[in-house]
N, C-alpha and C positions, 0 to 999 in steps of 0.2 A: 175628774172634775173639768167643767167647758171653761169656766174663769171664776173669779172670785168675785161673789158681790161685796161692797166696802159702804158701811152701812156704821155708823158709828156708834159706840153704845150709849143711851138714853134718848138718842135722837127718835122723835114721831114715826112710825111706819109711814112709807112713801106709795101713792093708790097707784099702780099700774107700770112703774120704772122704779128704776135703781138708782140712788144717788150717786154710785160711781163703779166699775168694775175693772177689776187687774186680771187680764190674759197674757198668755204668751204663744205664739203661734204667728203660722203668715197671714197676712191680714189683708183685709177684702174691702174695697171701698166702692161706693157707687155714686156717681152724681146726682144730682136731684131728680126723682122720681116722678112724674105725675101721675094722675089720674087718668089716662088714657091708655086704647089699647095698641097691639101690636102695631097696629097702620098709624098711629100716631095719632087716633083720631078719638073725640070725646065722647061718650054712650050717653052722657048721663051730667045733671047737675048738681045732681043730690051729694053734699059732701061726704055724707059715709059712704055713699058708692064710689065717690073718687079716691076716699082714703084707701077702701079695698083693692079698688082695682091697684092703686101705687104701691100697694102693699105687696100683692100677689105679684108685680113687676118685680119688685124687691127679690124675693123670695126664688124667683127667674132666671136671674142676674147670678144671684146668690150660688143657686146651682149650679151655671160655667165652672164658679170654682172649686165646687165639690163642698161647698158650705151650705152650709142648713140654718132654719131659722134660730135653734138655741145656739150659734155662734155668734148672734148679733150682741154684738158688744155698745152701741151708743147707734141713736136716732135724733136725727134733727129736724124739725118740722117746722115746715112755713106755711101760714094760711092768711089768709087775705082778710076774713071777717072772722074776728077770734068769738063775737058771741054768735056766730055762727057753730064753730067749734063746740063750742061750750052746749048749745043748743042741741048738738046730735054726740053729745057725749057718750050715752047710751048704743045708740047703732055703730058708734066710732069704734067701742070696746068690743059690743059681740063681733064686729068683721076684723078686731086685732086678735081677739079670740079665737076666730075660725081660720085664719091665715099666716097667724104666728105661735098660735100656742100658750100656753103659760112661761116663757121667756121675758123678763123684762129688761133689756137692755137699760144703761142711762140713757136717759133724753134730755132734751131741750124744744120749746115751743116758741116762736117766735112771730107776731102777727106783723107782716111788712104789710106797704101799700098797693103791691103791685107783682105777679109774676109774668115770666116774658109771654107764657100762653096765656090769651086773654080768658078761656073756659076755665083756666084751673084753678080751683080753690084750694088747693093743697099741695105741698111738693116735700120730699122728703129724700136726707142723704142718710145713707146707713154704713155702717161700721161694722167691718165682722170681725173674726179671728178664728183660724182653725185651728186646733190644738196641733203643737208638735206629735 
């Protein structure tokens, strides 16, 4: 098993993450993510294409360490216009779908005012763990 999801009994099923999961393993962290590519540079404003593209960045990173996306243990997202978010929920899911899998790590979403790249509408830290 990759980690254990902690899910408590009677609690509501959770759409897309996991309320909490216990790994054990070396563990893989990334800075925050954006939506741009190799050259630093933005393609695109559409935010499920920036969530993809930060995702598939993720996923990049992830493999220097010889980790995959079901070792993702916890996802933290920052987005600038949350009914933006809310709005491309759908495209957000099929590009978490096609870039991560059916893994749902925990998460957290957080709408700040502001990230340091003025194009990005999204940025994202990730957590991984590779099994001993």
């Amino acid at each position: 098993m990759q980690h254990e999801v902690l899910h408590p009994k009677g609690w509501k099923a959770t759409p897309g993450y996991s309320n909490g999961i216990a790994a054990r393993g070396r563990m893989v962290f990334t800075g925050g993510v954006v939506g741009w590519n190799a050259d630093q540079e933005f393609e695109t404003d559409d935010f499920a294409a920036q969530v993809e593209t930060a995702l598939r960045s993720i996923v990049a990173i992830l493999a220097e360490a010889g980790a995959k996306p079901e070792h993702l243990v916890r996802l933290t997202w920052y987005v600038t216009d949350k009914a933006e978010y809310l709005a491309a929920l759908k495209e957000t899911g099929r590009a978490y779908r096609e870039v991560i899998g059916k893994s749902y790590p925990a998460m957290a979403l957080v709408q700040v005012v502001a990230l340091v790249e003025d194009r990005a509408k999204v940025e994202i830290e990730a957590t991984a763990v590779i099994p001993d």
